[in-house]
C-alpha positions as a Markdown table, in Angstrom:
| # | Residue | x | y | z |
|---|---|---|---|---|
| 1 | Unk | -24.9 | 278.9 | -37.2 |
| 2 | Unk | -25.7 | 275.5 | -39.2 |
| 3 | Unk | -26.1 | 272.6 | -37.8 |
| 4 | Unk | -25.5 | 269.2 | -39.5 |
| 5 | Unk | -29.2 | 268.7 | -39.6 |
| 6 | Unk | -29.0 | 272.1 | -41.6 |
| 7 | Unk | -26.8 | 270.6 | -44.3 |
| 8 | Unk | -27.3 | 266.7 | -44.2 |
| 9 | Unk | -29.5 | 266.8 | -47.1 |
| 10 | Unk | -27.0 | 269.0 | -49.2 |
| 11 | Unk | -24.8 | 267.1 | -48.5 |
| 12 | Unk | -27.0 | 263.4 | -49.4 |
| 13 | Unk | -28.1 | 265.1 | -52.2 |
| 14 | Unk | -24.9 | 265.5 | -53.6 |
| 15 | Unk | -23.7 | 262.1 | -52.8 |
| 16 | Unk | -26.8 | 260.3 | -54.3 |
| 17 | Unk | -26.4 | 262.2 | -57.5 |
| 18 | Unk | -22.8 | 262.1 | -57.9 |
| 19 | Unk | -23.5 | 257.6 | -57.0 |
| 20 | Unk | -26.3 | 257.8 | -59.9 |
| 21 | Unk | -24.0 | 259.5 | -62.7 |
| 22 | Unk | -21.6 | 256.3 | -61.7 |
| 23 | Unk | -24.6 | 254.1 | -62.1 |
| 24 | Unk | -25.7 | 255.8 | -65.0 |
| 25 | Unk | -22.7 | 255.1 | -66.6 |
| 26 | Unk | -22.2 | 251.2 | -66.6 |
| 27 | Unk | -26.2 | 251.2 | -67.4 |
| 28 | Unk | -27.5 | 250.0 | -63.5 |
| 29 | Unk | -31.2 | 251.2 | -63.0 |
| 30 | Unk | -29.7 | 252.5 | -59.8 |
| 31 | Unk | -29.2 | 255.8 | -60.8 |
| 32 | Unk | -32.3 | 256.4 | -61.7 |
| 33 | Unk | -34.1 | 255.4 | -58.7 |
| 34 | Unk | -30.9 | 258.0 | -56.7 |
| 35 | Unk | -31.7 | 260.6 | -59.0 |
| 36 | Unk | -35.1 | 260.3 | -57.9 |
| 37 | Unk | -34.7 | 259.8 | -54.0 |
| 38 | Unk | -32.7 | 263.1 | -54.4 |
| 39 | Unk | -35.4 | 265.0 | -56.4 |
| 40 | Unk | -37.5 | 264.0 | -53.3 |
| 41 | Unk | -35.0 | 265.0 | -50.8 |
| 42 | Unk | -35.3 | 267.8 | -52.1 |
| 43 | Unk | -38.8 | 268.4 | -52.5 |
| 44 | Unk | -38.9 | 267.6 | -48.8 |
| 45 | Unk | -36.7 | 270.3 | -47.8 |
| 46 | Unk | -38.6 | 272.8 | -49.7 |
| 47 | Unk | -41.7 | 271.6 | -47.5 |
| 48 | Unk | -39.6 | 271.7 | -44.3 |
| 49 | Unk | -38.5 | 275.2 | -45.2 |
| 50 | Unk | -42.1 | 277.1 | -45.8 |
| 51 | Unk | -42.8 | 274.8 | -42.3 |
| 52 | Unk | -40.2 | 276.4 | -40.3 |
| 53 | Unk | -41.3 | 279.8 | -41.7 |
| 54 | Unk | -45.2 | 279.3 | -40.8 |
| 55 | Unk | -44.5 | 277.8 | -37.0 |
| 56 | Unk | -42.5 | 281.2 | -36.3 |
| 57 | Unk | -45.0 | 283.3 | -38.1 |
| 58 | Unk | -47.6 | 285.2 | -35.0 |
| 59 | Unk | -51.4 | 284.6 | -35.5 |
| 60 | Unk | -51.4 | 287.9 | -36.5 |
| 61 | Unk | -48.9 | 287.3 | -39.6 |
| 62 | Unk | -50.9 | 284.1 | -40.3 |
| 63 | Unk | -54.0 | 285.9 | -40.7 |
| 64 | Unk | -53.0 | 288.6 | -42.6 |
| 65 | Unk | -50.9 | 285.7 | -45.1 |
| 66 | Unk | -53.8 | 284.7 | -45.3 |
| 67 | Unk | -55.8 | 287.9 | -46.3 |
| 68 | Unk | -53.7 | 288.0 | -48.8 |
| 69 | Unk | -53.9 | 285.0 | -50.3 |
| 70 | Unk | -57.5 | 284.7 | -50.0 |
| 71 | Unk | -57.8 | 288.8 | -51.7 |
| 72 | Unk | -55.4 | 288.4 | -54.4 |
| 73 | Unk | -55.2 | 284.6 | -54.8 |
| 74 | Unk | -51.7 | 284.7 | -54.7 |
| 75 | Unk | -50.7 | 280.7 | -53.6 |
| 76 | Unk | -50.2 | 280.4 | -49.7 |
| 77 | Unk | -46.9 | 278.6 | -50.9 |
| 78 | Unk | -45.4 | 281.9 | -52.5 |
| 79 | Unk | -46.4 | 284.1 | -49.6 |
| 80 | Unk | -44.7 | 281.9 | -47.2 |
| 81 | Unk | -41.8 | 281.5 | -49.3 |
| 82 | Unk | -41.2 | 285.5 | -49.7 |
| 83 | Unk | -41.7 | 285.7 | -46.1 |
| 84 | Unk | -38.9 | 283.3 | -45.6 |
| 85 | Unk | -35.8 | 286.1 | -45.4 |
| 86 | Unk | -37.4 | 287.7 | -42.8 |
| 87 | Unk | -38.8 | 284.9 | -40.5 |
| 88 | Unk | -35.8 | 282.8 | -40.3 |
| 89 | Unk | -32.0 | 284.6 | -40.0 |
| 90 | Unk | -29.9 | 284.0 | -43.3 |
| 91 | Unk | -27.4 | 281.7 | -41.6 |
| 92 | Unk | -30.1 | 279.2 | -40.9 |
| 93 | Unk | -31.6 | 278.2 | -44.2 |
| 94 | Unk | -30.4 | 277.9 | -47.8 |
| 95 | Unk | -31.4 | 280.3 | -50.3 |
């Protein structure tokens, strides 16, 4: 079940882009500096996403992401991302 902590920064997102094409439209640098804070809103949430996978992940899943990444050099970021589906149940994140 989502929370609104879940999808506040949909939501914001949405709301600071939607407030920027306005902006964008009279010529206020005010869009651009929304445009940005959304980009980063959303960059955040990526980072809070591959956290929430890695604080559930065992030492045991750790080390063997690890492995991986270390054998293969396959970045950390993409092994934690693909383990994402299975770490945290589908009506808890967005895709």
């Amino acid at each position: 079940m989502k929370t609104p902590a879940d999808t506040a920064p949909e939501w914001l997102v949405a709301r600071l882009r939607s407030l920027a094409d306005c902006d964008a439209r009279v010529g206020e640098p005010l869009g651009k500096c929304m445009r940005e804070a959304a980009d980063e809103i959303e960059r955040l949430r990526v980072g809070y996403d591959r956290y929430e996978v890695a604080r559930r992940m065992s030492p045991q899943q750790w080390a063997d992401a690890w492995r991986l990444n270390i054998s293969t050099g396959k970045p950390f970021d993409e092994i934690i991302d693909q383990l994402r589906p299975f770490m945290i149940p589908k009506d808890t994140f967005n895709p």
